[in-house]
C-alpha positions in Angstrom: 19.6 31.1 -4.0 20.8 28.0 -5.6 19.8 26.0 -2.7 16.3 27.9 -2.3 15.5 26.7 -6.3 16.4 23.2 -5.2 13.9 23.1 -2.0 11.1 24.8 -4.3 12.5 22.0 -7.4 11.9 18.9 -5.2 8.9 20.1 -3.7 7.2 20.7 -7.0 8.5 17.2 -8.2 6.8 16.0 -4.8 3.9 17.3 -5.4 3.9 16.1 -9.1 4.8 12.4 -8.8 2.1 12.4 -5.6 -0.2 13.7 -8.3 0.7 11.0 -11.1 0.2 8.2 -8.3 -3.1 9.2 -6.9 -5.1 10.3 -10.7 -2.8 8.2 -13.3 -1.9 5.3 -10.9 1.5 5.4 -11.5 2.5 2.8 -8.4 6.1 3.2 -7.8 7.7 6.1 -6.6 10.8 5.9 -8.5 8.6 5.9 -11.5 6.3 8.7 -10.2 9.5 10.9 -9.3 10.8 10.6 -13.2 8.3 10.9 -14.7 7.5 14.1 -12.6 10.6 15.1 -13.6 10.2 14.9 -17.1 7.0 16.4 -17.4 8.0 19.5 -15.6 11.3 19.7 -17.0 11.6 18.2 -20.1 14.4 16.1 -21.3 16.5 19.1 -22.3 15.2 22.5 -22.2 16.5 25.3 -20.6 20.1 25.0 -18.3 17.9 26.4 -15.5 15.1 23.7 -15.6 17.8 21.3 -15.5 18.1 19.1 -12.0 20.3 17.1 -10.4 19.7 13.7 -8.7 19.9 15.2 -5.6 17.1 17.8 -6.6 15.2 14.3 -6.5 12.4 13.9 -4.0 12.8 11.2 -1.7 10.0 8.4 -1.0 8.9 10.1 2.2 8.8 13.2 0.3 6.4 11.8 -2.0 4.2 10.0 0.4 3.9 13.2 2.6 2.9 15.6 -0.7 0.2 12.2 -1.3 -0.7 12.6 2.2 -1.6 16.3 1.7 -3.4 15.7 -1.4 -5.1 12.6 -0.1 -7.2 14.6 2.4 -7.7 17.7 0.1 -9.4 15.7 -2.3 -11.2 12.7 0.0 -11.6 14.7 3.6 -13.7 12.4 5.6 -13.8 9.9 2.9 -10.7 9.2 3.3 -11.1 8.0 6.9 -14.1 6.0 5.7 -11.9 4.0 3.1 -9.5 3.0 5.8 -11.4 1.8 8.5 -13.6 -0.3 5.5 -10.1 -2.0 3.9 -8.9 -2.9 7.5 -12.1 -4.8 8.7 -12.1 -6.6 5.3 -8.2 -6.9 5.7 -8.9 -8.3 9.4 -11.8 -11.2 8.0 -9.3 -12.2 5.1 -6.3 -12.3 7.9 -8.5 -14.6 10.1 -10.3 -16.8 6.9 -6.5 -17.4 6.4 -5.7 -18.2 9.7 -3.5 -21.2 8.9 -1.2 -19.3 6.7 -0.2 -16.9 9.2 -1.0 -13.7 7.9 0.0 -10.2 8.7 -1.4 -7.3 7.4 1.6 -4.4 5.5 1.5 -1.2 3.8 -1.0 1.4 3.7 -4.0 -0.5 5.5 -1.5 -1.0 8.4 0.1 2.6 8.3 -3.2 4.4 7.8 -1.8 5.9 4.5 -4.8 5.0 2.3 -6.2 6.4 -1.0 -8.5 5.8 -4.1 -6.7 3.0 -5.8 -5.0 0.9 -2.8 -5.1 -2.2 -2.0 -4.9 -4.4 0.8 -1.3 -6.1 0.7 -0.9 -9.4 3.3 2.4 -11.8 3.6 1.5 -14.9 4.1 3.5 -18.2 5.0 3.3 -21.7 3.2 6.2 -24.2 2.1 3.7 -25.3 -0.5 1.9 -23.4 -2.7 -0.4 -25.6 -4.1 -1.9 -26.1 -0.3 -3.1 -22.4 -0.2 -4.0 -22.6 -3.3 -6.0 -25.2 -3.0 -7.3 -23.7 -0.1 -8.6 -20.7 -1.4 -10.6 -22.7 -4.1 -12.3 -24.7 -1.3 -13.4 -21.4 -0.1 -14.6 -20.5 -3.2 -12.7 -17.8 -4.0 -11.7 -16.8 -7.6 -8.3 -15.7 -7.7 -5.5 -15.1 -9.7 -1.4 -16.0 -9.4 1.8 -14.4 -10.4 5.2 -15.3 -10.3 7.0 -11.5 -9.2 10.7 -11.7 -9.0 12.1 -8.9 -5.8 15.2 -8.3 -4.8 16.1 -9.5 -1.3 18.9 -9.9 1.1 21.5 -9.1 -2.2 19.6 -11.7 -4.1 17.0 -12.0 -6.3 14.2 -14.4 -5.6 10.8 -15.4 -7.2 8.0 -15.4 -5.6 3.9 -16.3 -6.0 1.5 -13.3 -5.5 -2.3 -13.9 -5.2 -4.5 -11.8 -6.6 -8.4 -11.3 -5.1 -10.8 -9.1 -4.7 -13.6 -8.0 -2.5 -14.8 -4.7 -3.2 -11.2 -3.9 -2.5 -7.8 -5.3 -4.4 -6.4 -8.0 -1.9 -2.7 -9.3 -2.9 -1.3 -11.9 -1.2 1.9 -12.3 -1.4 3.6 -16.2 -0.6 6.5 -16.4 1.4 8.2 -19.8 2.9 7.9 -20.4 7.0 11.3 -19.4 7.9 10.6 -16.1 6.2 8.5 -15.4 8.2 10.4 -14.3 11.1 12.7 -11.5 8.7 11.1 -8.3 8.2 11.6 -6.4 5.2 12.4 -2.7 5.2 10.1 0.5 3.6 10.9 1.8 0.0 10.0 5.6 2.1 12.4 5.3 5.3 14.2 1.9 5.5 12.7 1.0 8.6 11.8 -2.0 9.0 8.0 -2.7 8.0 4.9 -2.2 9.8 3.3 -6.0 10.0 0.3 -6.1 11.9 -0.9 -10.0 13.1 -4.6 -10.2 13.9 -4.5 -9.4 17.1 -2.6 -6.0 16.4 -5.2 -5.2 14.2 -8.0 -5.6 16.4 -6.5 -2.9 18.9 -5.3 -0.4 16.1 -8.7 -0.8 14.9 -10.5 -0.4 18.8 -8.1 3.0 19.3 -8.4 4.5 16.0 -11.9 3.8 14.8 -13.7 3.1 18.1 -17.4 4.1 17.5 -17.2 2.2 13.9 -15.6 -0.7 15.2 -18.1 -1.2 18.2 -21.3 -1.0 15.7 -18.9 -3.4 13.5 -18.4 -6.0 16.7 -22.3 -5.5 17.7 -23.9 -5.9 13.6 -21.3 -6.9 11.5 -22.2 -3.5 9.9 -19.1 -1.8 7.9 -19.6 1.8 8.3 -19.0 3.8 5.3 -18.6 0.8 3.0 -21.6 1.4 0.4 -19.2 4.2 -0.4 -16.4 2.1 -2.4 -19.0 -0.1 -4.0 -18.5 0.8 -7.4 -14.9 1.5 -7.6 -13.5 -1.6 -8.6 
């Protein structure tokens, strides 16, 4: 019994911190799975509304339960979205050539809702070159300084910040990093990282009618859709 109100507990608080991430755009699942937590719960309460931190729901759990509510709500949409961010992903990756982009996250996993955005790594050893860059290119961007904990360590490091109907965030890394992979928040693997070239063929095998029209008119199916979101 105990361990049947534990399944149906974390399950609820999946479904809940997917909720708070996809309509309040709460953007970190350790956040989203507290504040699920309180919300259902309360801080006290009742001894049987208590939980314990293994009652918790794992990352995966919450990305599965966003999954699920991702296609409820968006259906077709949803599909839309993803094959629009990954061709604008793709002409950023290839604008940026020099840098040595590869495309992370949901864009790469297929994992996209309202509210994402396209997340690259890119490689420089000085920052003032790509920025530099991006203003001969005319793009107006913004920069940030985000400190993340690495290897043991915590390290500082830029993040670019531009838009193009969808949230694009660059984030600077030196050369050498470039050949260390870092490992998913939702199953510690190491990270999907798509180069150009990767992204072409995901994009030939999963979106094949779209991405033909794409490579014959430089038409982006579906994107009149998004528009108006940002």
């Amino acid at each position: 019994m105990r361990r049947q109100r534990s399944d149906v507990l974390r399950q609820n608080l999946a479904r809940e911190a997917a909720r708070l991430m996809y309509e309040e755009g709460v953007d970190q699942y350790l956040d989203a799975k507290y504040i699920a937590a309180k919300r259902l719960l309360g801080r006290g309460g009742d001894k049987k509304m208590r939980y314990r931190p293994k009652d918790l729901p794992s990352n995966g759990e919450i990305q599965a339960a966003l999954r699920t509510l991702v296609q409820f709500t968006e259906g077709e949409l949803s599909q839309q979205r993803l094959f629009a961010m990954r061709v604008i992903a793709l002409e950023t990756m290839k604008a940026l050539a020099d840098f040595k982009p590869r495309l992370i996250g949901s864009v790469s996993t297929g994992h996209v809702r309202y509210g994402s955005d396209i997340d690259l790594h890119v490689f420089t050893d000085n920052i003032e070159e790509i920025e530099s860059y991006l203003d001969q290119l005319g793009w107006k961007f913004k920069t940030k300084q985000v400190t993340i904990h690495v290897g043991g360590k915590y390290k500082d490091y830029t993040h670019i910040y531009y838009e193009r109907i969808f949230p694009i965030e660059l984030s600077v890394y030196s050369n050498e990093e470039s050949r260390v992979r870092q490992r998913s928040s939702t199953d510690g693997k190491p990270i999907v990282r798509l180069k150009v070239k990767a992204l072409e063929k995901l994009m030939a095998e999963e979106h094949s009618e779209e991405w033909n029209i794409y490579l014959e008119t430089g038409e982006i199916i579906g994107l009149e859709n998004f528009q108006d979101e940002m």
